[in-house]
C-alpha positions as CSV (number, residue, x, y, z in Angstrom):
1,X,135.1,118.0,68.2
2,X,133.2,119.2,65.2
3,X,132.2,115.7,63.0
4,X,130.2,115.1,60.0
5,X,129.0,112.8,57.6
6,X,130.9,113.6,55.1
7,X,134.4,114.8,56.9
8,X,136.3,112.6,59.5
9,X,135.4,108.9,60.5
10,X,135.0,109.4,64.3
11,X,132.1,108.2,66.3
12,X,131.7,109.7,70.2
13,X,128.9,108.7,72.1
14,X,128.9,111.8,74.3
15,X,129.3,114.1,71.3
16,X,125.9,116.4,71.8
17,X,126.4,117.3,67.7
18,X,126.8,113.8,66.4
19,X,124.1,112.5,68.5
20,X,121.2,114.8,66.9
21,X,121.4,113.0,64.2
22,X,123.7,110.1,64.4
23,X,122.9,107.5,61.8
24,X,124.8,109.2,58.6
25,X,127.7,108.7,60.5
26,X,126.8,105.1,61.7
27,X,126.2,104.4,58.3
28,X,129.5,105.3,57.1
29,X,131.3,103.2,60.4
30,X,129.4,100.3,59.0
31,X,130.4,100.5,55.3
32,X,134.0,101.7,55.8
33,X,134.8,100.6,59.3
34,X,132.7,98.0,60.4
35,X,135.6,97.2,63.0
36,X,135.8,100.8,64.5
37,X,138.2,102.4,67.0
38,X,138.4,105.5,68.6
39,X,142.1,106.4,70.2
40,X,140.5,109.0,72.1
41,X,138.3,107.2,74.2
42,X,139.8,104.2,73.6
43,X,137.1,101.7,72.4
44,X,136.6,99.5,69.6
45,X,133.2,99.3,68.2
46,X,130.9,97.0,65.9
47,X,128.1,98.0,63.3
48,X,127.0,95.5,61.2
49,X,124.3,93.2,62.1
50,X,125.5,90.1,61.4
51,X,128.2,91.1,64.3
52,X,126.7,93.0,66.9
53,X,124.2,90.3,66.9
54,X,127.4,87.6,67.0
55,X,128.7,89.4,69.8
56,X,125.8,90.2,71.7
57,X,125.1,86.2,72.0
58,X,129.0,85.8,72.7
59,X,128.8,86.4,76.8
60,X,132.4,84.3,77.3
61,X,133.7,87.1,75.0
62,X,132.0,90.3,75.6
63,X,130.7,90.3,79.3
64,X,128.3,92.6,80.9
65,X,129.8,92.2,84.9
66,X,132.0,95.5,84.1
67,X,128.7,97.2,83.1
68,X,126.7,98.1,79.9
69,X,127.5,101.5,79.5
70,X,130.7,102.7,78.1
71,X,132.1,105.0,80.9
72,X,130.7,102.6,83.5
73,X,133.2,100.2,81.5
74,X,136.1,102.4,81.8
75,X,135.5,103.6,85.4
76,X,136.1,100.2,86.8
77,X,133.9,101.1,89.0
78,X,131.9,97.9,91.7
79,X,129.1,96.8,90.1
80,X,126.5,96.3,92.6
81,X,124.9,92.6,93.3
82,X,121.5,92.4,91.5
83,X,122.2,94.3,88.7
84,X,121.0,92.0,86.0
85,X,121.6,94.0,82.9
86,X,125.5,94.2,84.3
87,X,126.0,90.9,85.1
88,X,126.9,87.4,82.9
89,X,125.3,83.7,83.6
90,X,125.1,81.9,85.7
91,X,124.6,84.7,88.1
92,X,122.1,86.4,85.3
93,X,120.2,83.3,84.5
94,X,119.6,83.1,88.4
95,X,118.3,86.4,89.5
96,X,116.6,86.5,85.6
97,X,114.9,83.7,86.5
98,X,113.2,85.4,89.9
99,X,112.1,88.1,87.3
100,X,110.7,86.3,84.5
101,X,107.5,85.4,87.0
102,X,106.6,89.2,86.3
103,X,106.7,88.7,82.9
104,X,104.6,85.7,82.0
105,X,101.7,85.9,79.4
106,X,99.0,85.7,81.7
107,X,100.4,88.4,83.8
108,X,100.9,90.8,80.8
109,X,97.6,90.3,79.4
110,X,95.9,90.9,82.7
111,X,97.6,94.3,81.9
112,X,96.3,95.3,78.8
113,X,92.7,96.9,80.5
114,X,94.5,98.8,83.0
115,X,96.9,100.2,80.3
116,X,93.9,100.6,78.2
117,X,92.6,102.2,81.0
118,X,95.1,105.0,82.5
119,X,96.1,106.3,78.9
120,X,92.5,106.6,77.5
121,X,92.6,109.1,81.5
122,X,95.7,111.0,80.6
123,X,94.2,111.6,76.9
124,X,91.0,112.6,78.7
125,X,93.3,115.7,79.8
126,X,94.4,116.7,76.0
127,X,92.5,119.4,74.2
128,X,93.0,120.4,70.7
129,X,93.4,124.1,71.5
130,X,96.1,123.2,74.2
131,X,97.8,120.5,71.7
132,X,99.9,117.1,73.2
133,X,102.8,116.5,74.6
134,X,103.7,112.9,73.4
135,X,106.5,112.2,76.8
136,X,105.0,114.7,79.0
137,X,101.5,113.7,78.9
138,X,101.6,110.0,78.7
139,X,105.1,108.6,77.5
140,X,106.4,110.0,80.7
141,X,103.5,108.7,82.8
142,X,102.4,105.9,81.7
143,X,105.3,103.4,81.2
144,X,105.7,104.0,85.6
145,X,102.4,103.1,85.9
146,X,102.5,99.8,84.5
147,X,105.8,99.2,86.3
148,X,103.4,100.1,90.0
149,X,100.9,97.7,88.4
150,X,103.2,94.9,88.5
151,X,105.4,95.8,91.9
152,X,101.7,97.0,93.4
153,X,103.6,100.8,94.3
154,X,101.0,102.9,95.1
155,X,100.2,105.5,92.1
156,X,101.3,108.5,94.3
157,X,104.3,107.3,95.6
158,X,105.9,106.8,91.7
159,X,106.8,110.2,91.0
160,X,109.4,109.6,93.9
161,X,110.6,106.3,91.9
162,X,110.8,108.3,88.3
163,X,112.6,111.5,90.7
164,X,115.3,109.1,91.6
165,X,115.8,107.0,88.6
166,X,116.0,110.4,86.4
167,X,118.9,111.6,89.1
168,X,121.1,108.8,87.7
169,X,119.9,108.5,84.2
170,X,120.0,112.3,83.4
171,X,123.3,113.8,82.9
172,X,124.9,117.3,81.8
173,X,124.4,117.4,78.0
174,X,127.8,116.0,76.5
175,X,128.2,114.5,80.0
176,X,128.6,111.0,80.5
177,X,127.1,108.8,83.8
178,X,130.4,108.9,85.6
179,X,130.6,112.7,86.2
180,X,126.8,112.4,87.7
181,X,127.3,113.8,91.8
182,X,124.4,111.8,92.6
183,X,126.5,108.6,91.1
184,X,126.3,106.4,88.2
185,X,124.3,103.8,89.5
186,X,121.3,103.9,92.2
187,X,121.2,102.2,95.3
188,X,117.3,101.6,94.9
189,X,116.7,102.8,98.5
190,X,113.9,105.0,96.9
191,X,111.9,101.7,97.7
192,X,113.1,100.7,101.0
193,X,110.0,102.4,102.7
194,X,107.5,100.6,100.5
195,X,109.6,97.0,101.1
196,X,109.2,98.0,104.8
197,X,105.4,98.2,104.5
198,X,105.0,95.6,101.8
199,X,106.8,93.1,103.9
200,X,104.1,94.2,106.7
201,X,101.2,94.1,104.2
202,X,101.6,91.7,101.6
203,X,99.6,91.5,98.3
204,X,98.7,89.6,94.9
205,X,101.9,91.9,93.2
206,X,105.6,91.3,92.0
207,X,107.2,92.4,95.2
208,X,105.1,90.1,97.2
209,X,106.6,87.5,95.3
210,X,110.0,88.9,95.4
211,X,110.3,89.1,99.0
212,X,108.8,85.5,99.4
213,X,110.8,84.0,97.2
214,X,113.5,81.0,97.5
215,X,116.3,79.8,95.4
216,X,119.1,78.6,94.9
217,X,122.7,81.0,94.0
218,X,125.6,80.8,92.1
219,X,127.2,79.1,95.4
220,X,124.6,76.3,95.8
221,X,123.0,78.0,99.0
222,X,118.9,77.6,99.1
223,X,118.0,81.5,100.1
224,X,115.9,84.5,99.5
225,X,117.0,87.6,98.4
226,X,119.0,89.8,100.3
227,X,117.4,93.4,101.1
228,X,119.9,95.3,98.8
229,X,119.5,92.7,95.8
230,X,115.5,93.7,96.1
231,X,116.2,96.9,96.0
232,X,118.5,96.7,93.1
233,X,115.7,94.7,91.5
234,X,112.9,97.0,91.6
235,X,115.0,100.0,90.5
236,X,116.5,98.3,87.8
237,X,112.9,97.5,86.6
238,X,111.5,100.5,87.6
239,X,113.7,102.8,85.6
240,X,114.6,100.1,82.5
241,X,110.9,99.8,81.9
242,X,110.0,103.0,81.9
243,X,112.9,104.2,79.7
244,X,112.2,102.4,77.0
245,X,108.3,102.9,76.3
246,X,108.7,106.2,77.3
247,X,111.6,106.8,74.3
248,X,109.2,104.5,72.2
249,X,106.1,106.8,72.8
250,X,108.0,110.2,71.7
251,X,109.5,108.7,68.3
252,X,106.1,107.6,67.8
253,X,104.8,111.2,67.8
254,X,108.0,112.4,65.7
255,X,108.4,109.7,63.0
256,X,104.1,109.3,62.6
257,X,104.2,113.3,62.3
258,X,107.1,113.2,59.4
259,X,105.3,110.6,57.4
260,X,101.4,111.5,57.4
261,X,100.6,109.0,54.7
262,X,101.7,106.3,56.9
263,X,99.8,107.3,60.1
264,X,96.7,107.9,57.9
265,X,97.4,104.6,57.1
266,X,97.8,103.2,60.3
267,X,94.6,105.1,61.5
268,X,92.8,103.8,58.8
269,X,93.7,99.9,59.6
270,X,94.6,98.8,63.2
271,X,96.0,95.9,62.2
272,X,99.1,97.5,61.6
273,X,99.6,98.4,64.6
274,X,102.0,95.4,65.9
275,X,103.7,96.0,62.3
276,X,103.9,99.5,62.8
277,X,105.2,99.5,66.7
278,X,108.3,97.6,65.5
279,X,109.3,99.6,62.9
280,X,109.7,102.6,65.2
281,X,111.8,100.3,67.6
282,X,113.9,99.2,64.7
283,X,114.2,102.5,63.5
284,X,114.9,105.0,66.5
285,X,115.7,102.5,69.2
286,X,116.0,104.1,72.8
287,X,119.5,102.7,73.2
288,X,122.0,103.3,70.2
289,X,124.5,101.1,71.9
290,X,125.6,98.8,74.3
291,X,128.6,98.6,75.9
292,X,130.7,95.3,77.0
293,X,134.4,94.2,78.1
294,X,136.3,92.1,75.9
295,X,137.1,89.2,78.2
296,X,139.7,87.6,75.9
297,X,141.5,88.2,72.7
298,X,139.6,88.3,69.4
299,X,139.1,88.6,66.0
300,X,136.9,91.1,63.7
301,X,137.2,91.9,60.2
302,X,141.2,90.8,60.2
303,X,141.9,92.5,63.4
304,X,142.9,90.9,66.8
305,X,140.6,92.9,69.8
306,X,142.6,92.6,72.8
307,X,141.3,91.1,76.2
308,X,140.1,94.2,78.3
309,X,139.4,96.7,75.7
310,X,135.7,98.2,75.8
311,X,133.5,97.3,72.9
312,X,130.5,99.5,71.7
313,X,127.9,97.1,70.2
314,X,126.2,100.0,67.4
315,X,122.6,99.0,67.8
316,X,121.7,101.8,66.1
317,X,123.7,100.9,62.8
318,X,122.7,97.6,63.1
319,X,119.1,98.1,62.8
320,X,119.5,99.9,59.7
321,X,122.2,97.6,58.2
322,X,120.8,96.9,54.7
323,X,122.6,93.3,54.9
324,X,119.4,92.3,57.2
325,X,116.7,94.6,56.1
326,X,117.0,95.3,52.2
327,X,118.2,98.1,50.4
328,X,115.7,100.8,52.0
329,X,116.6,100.1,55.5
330,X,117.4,103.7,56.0
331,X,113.5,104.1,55.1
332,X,111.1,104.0,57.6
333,X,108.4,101.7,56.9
334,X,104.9,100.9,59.2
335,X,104.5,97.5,56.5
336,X,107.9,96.4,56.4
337,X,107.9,92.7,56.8
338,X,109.1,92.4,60.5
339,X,112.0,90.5,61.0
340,X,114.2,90.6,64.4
341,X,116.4,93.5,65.1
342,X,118.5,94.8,68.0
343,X,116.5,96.8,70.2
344,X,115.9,94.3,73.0
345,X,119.1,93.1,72.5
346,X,119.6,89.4,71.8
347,X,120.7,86.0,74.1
348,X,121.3,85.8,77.4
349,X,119.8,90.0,77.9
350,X,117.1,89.6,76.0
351,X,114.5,92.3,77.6
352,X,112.4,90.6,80.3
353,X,109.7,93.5,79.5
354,X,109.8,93.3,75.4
355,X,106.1,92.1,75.2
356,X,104.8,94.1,77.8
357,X,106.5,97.4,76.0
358,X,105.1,96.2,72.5
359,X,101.9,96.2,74.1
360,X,102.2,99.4,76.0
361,X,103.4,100.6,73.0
362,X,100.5,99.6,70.4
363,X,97.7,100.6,73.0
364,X,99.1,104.2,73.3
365,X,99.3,104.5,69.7
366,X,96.1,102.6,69.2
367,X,94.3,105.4,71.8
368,X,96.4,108.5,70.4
369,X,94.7,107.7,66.9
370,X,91.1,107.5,68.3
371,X,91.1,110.6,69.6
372,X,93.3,112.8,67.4
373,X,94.3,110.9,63.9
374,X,95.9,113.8,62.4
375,X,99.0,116.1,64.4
376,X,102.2,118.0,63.6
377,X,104.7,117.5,66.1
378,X,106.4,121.1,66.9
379,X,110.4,120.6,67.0
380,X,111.4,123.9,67.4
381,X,110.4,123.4,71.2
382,X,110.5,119.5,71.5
383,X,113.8,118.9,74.1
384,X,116.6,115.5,73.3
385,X,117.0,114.4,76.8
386,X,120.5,114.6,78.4
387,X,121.7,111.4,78.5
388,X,124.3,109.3,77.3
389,X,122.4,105.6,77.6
390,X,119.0,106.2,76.1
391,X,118.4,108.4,73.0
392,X,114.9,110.7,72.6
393,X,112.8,112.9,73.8
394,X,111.7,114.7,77.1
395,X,109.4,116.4,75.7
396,X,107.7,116.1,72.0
397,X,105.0,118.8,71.8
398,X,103.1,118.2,69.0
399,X,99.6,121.0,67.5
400,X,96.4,119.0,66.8
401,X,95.4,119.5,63.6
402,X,91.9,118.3,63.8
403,X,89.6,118.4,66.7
404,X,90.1,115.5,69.2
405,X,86.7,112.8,69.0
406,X,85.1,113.0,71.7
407,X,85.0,109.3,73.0
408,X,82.2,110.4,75.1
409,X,79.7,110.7,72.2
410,X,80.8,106.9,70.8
411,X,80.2,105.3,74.2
């Protein structure tokens, strides 16, 4: 179906057209359909802020256990145990809880070098005459990294973690996750090897901890995680993680090549950085929606939303609702005043990894800047990955426009 923003009201997550450029539309849903549904696919959908954020909080309503993604929703297919991001408290909170010890401050900051680190390596590789790819040469790379940093996977043994989770998270262009052969959802045994040998070889990493840990489940029994629940785990992290920064890096190059001013700017002052790193999140987030199941009847904009309907929750509209962020919302804007939006999501899903992706994300920018301040990103061969969960780039080629600085001659 052929949509624009100026013809029909219709809104398709798996529409290839729409979903180039999809926020005229979602602009129009929240202004004259903030309560939006779509016979064809039958789902409702919200896109104002002040709602998706209401119903993102609202787990008794909208619940995750049925899965986040749409088609997931209306597969009815099993949702595997140790799935966190498809699953509602208490069981959440509990297996939440075992992951949150990856997560603490003292962990991420003993990060930062390392990052620091590995993408100041992968820019050693860029030269201006070749130009930079802003996925395929570090937000590709680097995101999985940081994920072996914290699960201590050996550096050559991740391309086999991003292989698998790009089986499942890659579909046909205008597919959906459902019609993927390989499944919709990975069994994580991409890691049973590495469990085998970590359990054999223990270390100061995450899945040390994992496999040592205790608690107590959602039936009162003191135990430690089965096998498959691990393995769950460390995919989910694995590929969750990675998606996001590696979605953040390529808007980066995209939106910082569209608006020179502001990355002279930015180059020019570090300390907008932070500032900066949030406005691209707010502005292109890697997820346009999420997906839940209406546990019981309710009500939106004087309309009852019957229990088990789907719900899209428009993240993407919501971040640009002018109701929370002023007039120019639809602007993008490195010194906005930061104020919360969607991206990470809100309550009980939260993202574990937010402060470790801000940070991932401020250091590559932070790097990219010292070594090249000026680029042009080409689109004409830049590539929208195929998928119907996370929205940007597989690749985002991008001519240097000045020599790189050699960081050589500074030291």
């Amino acid at each position: 179906m052929t949509t624009s923003a100026v013809g029909e009201l219709y809104y398709d997550p798996w529409n290839i057209e729409l979903n180039a450029d999809p926020y005229p539309m979602l602009g129009r849903l929240r202004e004259e359909a903030p309560l939006y549904y779509n016979a064809e696919h039958d789902f409702f959908a919200l896109s104002r802020f002040d709602d998706v954020n209401r119903g993102l909080v609202d787990h008794l309503t909208f619940s995750s256990a049925r899965g986040a993604v749409l088609e997931i929703i209306k597969s009815g297919m099993e949702i595997p145990p140790g799935l966190l991001v498809f699953e509602d408290p208490p069981i959440h909170d509990i297996h939440r809880n075992l992951l949150s010890r990856a997560f603490t401050p003292r962990k991420i900051n003993a990060l930062e070098p390392k990052i620091r680190e590995f993408t100041q390596r992968c820019l050693d590789l860029v030269s201006a005459s070749s130009g930079f790819d802003f996925v395929k040469q570090l937000g590709a790379v680097m995101p999985m990294r940081v994920v072996g940093m914290l699960f201590g996977i050996p550096e050559d043994y991740q391309r086999l973690v991003q292989e698998d989770g790009d089986r499942h998270v890659r579909v046909d262009r205008g597919g959906s996750m459902t019609d993927n052969p390989d499944g919709a959802l990975s069994d994580g045994q991409v890691f049973a090897d590495f469990i085998d040998w970590r359990t054999d070889h223990p270390s100061d990493d995450l899945t040390t901890e994992l496999l040592k840990a205790e608690f107590e489940d959602e039936t009162g029994t003191r135990r430690r995680l089965h096998r498959d629940e691990l393995l769950i785990f460390m995919n989910l992290v694995a590929v969750a993680g990675a998606e996001t920064t590696t979605r953040l890096i390529g808007w980066s190059g995209k939106l910082l090549s569209e608006h020179p001013d502001q990355r002279r700017q930015l180059a020019g002052d570090r300390a907008l950085l932070p500032g900066a790193v949030e406005e691209i999140l707010r502005y292109e987030p890697p997820a346009l929606q999420a997906a839940r199941y209406v546990r019981r009847d309710v009500e939106y904009h004087g309309r009852t939303i019957p229990e088990g309907s789907a719900m899209l929750m428009l993240i993407g509209a919501a971040n640009r609702d002018p109701r929370r962020f002023g007039a120019d919302a639809g602007v993008f804007d490195i010194t906005r005043p930061i104020r919360q939006h969607l991206t990470f999501g809100v309550g009980a899903h939260y993202c574990l990894g937010n402060a470790l992706a801000r940070i991932e994300g401020r250091i590559a920018l932070d790097e990219i800047l010292n070594r090249f301040p000026d680029w042009e990103v080409d689109l004409d061969h830049a590539v929208l990955s195929p998928s119907s969960t996370v929205r940007g780039w597989d690749s985002m080629p991008a001519r240097i426009t000045r020599d790189p600085i050699d960081q050589g001659a500074n030291n």
